[in-house]
N, C-alpha and C positions, 0 to 999 in steps of 0.2 A: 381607500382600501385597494390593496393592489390584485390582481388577479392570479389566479392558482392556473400553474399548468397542468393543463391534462394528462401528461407523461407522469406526474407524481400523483395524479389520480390514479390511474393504470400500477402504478409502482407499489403505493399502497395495495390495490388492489390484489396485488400479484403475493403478496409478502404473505408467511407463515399467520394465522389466525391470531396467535396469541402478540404478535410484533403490528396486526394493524391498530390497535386503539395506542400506542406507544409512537408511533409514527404521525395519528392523526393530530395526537395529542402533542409533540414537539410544534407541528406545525401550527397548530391553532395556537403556539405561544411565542414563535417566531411573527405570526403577523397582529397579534395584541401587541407585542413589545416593537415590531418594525411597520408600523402601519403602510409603507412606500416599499417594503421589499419588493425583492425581484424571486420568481422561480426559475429555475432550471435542472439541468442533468448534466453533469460531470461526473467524469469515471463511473457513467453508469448506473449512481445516484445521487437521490434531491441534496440540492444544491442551493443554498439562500443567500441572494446578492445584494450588497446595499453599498452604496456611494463609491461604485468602480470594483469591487473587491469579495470574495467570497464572505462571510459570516459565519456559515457550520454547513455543516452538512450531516446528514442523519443516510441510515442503511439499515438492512433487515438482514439475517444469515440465518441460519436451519433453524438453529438452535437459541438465537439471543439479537436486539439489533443496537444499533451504537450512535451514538451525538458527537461529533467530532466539531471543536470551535477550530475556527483557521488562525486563528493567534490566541489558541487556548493557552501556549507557553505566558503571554501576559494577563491570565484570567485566570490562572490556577499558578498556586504553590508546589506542586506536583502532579507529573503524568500519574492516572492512575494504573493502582497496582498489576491490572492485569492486560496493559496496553491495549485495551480496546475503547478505543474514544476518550475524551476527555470526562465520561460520569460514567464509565465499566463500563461492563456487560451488562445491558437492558432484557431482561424478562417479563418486566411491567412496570406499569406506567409508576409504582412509588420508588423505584429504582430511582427516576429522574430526580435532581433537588424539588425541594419545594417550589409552587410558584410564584413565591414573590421571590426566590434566587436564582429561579431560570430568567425570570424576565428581567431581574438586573441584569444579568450574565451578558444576556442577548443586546438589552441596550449598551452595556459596557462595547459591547464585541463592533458595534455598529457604529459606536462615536469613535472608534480606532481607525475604524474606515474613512470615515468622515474628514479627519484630524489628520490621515493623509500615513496614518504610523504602520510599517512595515513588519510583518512578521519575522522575529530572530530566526536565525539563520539556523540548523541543526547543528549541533555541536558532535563534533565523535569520541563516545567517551571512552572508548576499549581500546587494547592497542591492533595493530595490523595483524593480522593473522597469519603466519608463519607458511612457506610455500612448502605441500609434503614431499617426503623423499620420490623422484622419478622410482617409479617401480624398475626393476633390473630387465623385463622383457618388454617395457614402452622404450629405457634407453639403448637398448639393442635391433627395437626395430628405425630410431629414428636414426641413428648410424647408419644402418643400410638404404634411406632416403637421405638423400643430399637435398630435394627441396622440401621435404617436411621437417627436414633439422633447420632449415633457414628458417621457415615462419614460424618453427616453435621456439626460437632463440628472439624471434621479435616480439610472440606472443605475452601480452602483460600477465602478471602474476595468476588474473582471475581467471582467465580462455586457461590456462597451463593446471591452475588447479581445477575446470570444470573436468575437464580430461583427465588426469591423474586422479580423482573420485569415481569417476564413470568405469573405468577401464576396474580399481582397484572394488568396488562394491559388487561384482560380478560376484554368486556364491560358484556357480559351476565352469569348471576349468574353458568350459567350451564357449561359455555365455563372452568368457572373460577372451580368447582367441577372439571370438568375432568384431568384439567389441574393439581389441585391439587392431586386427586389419582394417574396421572403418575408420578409427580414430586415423591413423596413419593417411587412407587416403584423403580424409576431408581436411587434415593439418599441411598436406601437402599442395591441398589448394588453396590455404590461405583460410578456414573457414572454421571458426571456431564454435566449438560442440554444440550449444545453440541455436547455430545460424539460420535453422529454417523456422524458428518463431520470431526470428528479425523483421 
């Protein structure tokens, strides 16, 4: 039997009331089904490792918490409807499958690991998202910057559209001036709207 970390003790602990018997319960069927797992914390939550490689990972949120397999794409026909993990949105523990199809699941998820097989790679099924119009008073301020017209010419499509949303979502004319003289200075250093949660 393997050992539980104390961090997913405390994790559990910490989780909304109604999401800990939902938590305790994936776990107690992760290690019936993985007798040698491994625990941990990734991204913050439990995390279940067997033979090199993640297996699922489970989480708690306000309102609901989630079962995520790491190569659920080869253990399910479809992501579920409401993109949150591979069995929805958890409210309770019957939410989860049955348990004699969790514990396949998990063995399934386990001998993938084993057998050494890689999770598919995401596919992108939408097309690119089109870059908005420069508003007419961000293309007029960066004409009077000759080095915030260089780095916004380098800028990839996503730093140009974070800016071009920031500056255009302003409701008050004033909100929307300020917003514009900072965009301009921080595009002039090279730094794009973001940058200080880099």
């Amino acid at each position: 039997m393997s050992e539980h970390d104390p961090r997913i003790d405390a994790y559990i602990a910490k989780a909304a009331p109604f999401a800990q018997p939902i938590l305790e319960h994936i776990r107690a069927m992760v290690h019936e089904a993985i007798p040698d797992v491994g625990e941990t914390i990734k991204w913050g939550a439990p995390t279940f490792m067997h033979a090199g490689g993640i297996v699922c990972i489970m989480a708690a949120f306000k309102q609901h918490a989630a079962l995520n397999f790491w190569k659920g794409a080869l253990l399910f026909d479809e992501p579920s409807a409401d993109g949150m993990g591979n069995c929805g949105k958890l409210v309770s523990v019957r939410d989860l499958p049955p348990k004699k199809t969790l514990l396949a699941l998990l063995r399934k998820a386990a001998r993938l690991n084993e057998e050494g097989v890689k999770a598919p790679a995401a596919r992108k099924t939408g097309k690119p998202r089109s870059l908005p119009e420069v508003p007419t008073d961000l293309a007029a301020a960066l004409k009077r910057s000759k080095g915030a017209a260089k780095h916004w010419d380098a800028f990839p499509p996503s730093h140009r559209r974070e800016y071009i949303d920031w500056i255009t979502e302003a409701r008050r004319d004033e909100t929307r001036q300020r917003r514009l003289a900072q965009a301009i200075e921080w595009i002039a250093e090279g730094k794009h709207r973001n940058w200080k949660y880099m």
